[in-house]
C-alpha positions as CSV (number, residue, x, y, z in Angstrom):
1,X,-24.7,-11.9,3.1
2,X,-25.7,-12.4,6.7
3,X,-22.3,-14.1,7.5
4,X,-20.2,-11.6,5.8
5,X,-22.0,-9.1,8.1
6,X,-21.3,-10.6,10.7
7,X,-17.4,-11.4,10.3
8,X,-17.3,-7.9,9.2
9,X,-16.0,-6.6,12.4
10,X,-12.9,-9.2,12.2
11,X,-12.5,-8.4,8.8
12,X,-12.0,-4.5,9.6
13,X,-9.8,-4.7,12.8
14,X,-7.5,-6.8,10.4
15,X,-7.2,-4.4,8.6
16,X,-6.6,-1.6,11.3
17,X,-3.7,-3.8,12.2
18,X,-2.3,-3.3,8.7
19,X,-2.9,0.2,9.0
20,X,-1.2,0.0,12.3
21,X,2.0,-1.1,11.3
22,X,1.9,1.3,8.0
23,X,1.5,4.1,9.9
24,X,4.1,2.8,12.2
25,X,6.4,2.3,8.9
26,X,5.6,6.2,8.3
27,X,6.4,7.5,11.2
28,X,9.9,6.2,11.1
29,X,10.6,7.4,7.4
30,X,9.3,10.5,8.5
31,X,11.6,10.5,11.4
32,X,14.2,9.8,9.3
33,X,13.5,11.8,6.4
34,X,16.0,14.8,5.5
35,X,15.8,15.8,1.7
36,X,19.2,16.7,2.2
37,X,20.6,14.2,3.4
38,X,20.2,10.9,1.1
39,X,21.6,8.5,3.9
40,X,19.2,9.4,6.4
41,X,16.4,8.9,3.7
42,X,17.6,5.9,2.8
43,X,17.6,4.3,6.2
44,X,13.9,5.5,6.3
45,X,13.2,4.2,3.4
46,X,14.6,0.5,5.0
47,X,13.3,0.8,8.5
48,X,9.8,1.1,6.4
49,X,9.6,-2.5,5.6
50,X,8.7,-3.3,9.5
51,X,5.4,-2.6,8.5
52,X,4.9,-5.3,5.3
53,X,7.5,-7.1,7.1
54,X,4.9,-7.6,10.1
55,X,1.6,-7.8,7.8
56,X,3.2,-10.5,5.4
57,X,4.2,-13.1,8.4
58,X,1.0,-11.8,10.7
59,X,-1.4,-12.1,7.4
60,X,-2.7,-8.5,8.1
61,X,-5.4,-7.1,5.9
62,X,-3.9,-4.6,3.7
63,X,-5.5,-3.5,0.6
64,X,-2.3,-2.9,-1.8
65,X,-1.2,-6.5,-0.5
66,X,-4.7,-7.8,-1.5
67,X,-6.0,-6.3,-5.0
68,X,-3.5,-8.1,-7.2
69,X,-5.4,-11.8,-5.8
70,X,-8.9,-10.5,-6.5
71,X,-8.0,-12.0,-10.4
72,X,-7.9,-15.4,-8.9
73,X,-9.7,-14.8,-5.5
74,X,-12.5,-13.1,-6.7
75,X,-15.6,-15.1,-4.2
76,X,-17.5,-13.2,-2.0
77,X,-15.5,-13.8,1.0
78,X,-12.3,-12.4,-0.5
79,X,-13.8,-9.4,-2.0
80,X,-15.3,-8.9,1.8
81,X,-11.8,-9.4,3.6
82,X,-10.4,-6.8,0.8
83,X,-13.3,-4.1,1.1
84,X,-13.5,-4.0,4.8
85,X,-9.7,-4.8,4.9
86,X,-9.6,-1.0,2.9
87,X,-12.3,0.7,5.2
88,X,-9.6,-0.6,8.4
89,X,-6.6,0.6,6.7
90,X,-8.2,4.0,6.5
91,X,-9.5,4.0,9.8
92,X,-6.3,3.4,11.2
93,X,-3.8,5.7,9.3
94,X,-6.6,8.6,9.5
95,X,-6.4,8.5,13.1
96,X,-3.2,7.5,13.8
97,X,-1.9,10.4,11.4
98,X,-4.1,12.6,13.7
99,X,-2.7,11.2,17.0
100,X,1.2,11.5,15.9
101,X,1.0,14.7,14.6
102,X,-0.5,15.9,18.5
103,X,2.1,13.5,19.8
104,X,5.3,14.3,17.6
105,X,5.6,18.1,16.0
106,X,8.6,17.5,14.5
107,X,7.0,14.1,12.5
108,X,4.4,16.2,11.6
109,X,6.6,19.1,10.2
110,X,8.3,16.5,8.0
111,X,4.8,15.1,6.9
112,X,3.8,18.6,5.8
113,X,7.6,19.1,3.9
114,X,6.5,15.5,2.0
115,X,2.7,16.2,1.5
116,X,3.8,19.8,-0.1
117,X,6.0,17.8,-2.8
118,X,2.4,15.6,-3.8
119,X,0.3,18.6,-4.2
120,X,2.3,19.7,-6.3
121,X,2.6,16.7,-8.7
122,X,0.2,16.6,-11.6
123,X,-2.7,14.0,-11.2
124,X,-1.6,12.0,-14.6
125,X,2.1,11.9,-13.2
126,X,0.6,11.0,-9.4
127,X,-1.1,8.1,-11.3
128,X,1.9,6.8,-13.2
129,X,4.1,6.8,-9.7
130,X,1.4,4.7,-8.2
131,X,0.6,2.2,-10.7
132,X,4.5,1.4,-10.8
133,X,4.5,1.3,-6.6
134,X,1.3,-1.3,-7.0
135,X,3.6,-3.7,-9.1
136,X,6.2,-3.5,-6.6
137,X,4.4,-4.1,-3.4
138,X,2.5,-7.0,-5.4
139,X,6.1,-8.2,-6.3
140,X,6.8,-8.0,-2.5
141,X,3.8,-9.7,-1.0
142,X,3.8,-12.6,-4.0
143,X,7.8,-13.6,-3.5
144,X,6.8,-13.5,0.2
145,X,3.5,-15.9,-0.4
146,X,5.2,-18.6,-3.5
147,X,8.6,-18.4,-1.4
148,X,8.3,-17.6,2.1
149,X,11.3,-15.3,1.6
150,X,11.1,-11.8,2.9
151,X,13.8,-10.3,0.1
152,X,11.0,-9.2,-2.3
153,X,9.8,-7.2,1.0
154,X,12.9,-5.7,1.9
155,X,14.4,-4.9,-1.9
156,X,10.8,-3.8,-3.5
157,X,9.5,-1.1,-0.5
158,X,12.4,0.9,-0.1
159,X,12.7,0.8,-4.0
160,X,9.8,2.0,-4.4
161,X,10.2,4.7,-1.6
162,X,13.3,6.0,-2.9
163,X,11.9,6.1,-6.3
164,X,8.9,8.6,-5.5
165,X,6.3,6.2,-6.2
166,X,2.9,6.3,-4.5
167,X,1.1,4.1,-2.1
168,X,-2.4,4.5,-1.3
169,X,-2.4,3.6,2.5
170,X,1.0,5.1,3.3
171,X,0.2,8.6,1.9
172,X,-3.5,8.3,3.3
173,X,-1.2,8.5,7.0
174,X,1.4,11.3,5.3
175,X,-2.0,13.8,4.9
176,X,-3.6,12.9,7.9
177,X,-0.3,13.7,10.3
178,X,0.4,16.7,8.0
179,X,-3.8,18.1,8.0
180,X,-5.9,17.2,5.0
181,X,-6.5,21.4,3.3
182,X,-8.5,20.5,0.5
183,X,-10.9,18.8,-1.5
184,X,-7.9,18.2,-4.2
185,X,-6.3,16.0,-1.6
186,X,-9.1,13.5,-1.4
187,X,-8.8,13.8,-5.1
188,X,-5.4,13.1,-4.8
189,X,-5.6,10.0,-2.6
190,X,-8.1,8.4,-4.9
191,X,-6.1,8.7,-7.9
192,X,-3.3,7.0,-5.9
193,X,-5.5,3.9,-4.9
194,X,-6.8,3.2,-8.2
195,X,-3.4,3.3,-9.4
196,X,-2.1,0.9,-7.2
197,X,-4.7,-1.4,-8.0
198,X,-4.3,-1.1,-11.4
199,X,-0.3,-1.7,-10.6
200,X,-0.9,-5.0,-8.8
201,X,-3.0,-6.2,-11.6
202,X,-0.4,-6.1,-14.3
203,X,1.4,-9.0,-13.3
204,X,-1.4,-11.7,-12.9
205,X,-3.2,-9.8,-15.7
206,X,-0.1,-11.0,-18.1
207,X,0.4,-14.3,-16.2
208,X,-3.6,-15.5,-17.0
209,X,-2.9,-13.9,-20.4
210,X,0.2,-16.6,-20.6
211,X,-1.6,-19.2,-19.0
212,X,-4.6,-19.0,-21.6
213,X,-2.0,-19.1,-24.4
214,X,-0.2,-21.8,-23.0
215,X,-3.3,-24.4,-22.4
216,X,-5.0,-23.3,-25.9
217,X,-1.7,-24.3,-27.8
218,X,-1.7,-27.2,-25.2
219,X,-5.1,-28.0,-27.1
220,X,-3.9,-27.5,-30.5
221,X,-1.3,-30.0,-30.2
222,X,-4.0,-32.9,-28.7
C-alpha cells in the first residue's frame, strides 16, 4: 500500500497529461464545431484524434483507454495507475475547461451550444450513447496496442464523435468550459463514465467468454 502511495503522484500527473491532450482535442472540435455546417464538424471531429493520437504513442493515463484491461490487468498496481489515472483526467479537463473558457469566449459559447444538447438527453438514452463510445475507444486503443497501427484511432474517434456518442473525460472538459449549473450535470457525467466502462468491457467480456469455451472443448477432446 505504502508503494502505491507513494507512486501516486506519478500515477496522477499521467493522467493530467491525458487530460491535457483531451481537453486539447475539445478545444479544437469546439473550434470547429458549426451545427450547420457538417464539414466544419467533421474536421473537428478528425483534428480530435491528436489527443488519443498523443496518449496511445506517449502511454498517457487515460481512464476510457484503461477500463477495458482491468479484466486481464486487474493487480493492484493497475487498478492504482487506472484510479489515480481517473482522479488526473479530471483534474485536468476541470481546470483546463475553466482556463479556456476565460481564455477563448467564443470556445466557450460553443461548449454551452453542445452542453445544452446533453441536458437535454434522457439519462437511459445518455447511457446507451456512452456504452457504444466505450467500445469504440476500446476498439481504438486495442488495434493501436496488438498492431501498432494508429487507423483504429483515427476511424473509431471521429466515428464516435459524429455519431453523438458520449465520453466521460471529453464531456467532463465540455461542462467545465461551458459552467457546470446543476447537480443533474454531475449526475449526468456519472452516468456517462459508467457507461463507458461498461462499453469497454463488452469486447474482452465476450473474448474470455470464447476463450473459456474454446480451452473447455479443448479438454473434452483430450
Amino acid at each position: 500500500m505504502k508503494k502505491l502511495l507513494f507512486s501516486a503522484p506519478r500515477k496522477i500527473s499521467e493522467g493530467i497529461i491525458a487530460g491535457l491532450m483531451i481537453s486539447i482535442g475539445g478545444t479544437v472540435y469546439l473550434s470547429c464545431y458549426n451545427g450547420a455546417n457538417q464539414i466544419s464538424t467533421f474536421v473537428g471531429a478528425l483534428f480530435f484524434c491528436v489527443a488519443l493520437l498523443c496518449i496511445c504513442v506517449k502511454g498517457y493515463s487515460l481512464y476510457t483507454g484503461k477500463i477495458g484491461y482491468i479484466l486481464s490487468d486487474h493487480d493492484k498496481e493497475s487498478v492504482a495507475v487506472m484510479i489515480f489515472g481517473l482522479i488526473g483526467n479530471i483534474i485536468a479537463t476541470v481546470g483546463l475547461g475553466y482556463l479556456i473558457a476565460a481564455a477563448l469566449p467564443t470556445v466557450s459559447a460553443s461548449a454551452a451550444v453542445v452542453v445544452a444538447a446533453k441536458r437535454e438527453q434522457q439519462l437511459w438514452g445518455s447511457l446507451v450513447r456512452a456504452v457504444l463510445c466505450g467500445v469504440l475507444v476500446y476498439l481504438a486503443v486495442d488495434i493501436y496496442r496488438e498492431n501498432k497501427s494508429v487507423l483504429g484511432v483515427i476511424f473509431c474517434i471521429p466515428t464516435f464523435i459524429l455519431c453523438g456518442f458520449e465520453h466521460s473525460i471529453a464531456d467532463i472538459f465540455y461542462f467545465s468550459a461551458a459552467g457546470f449549473k446543476e447537480w443533474h450535470d454531475l449526475l449526468f457525467l456519472l452516468v456517462i463514465v459508467v457507461g463507458n466502462s461498461i462499453g469497454a468491457l463488452i469486447i474482452p467480456l465476450l473474448r474470455l467468454k470464447r476463450r473459456d469455451k474454446k480451452q473447455s472443448s479443448d479438454n473434452e477432446k483430450n
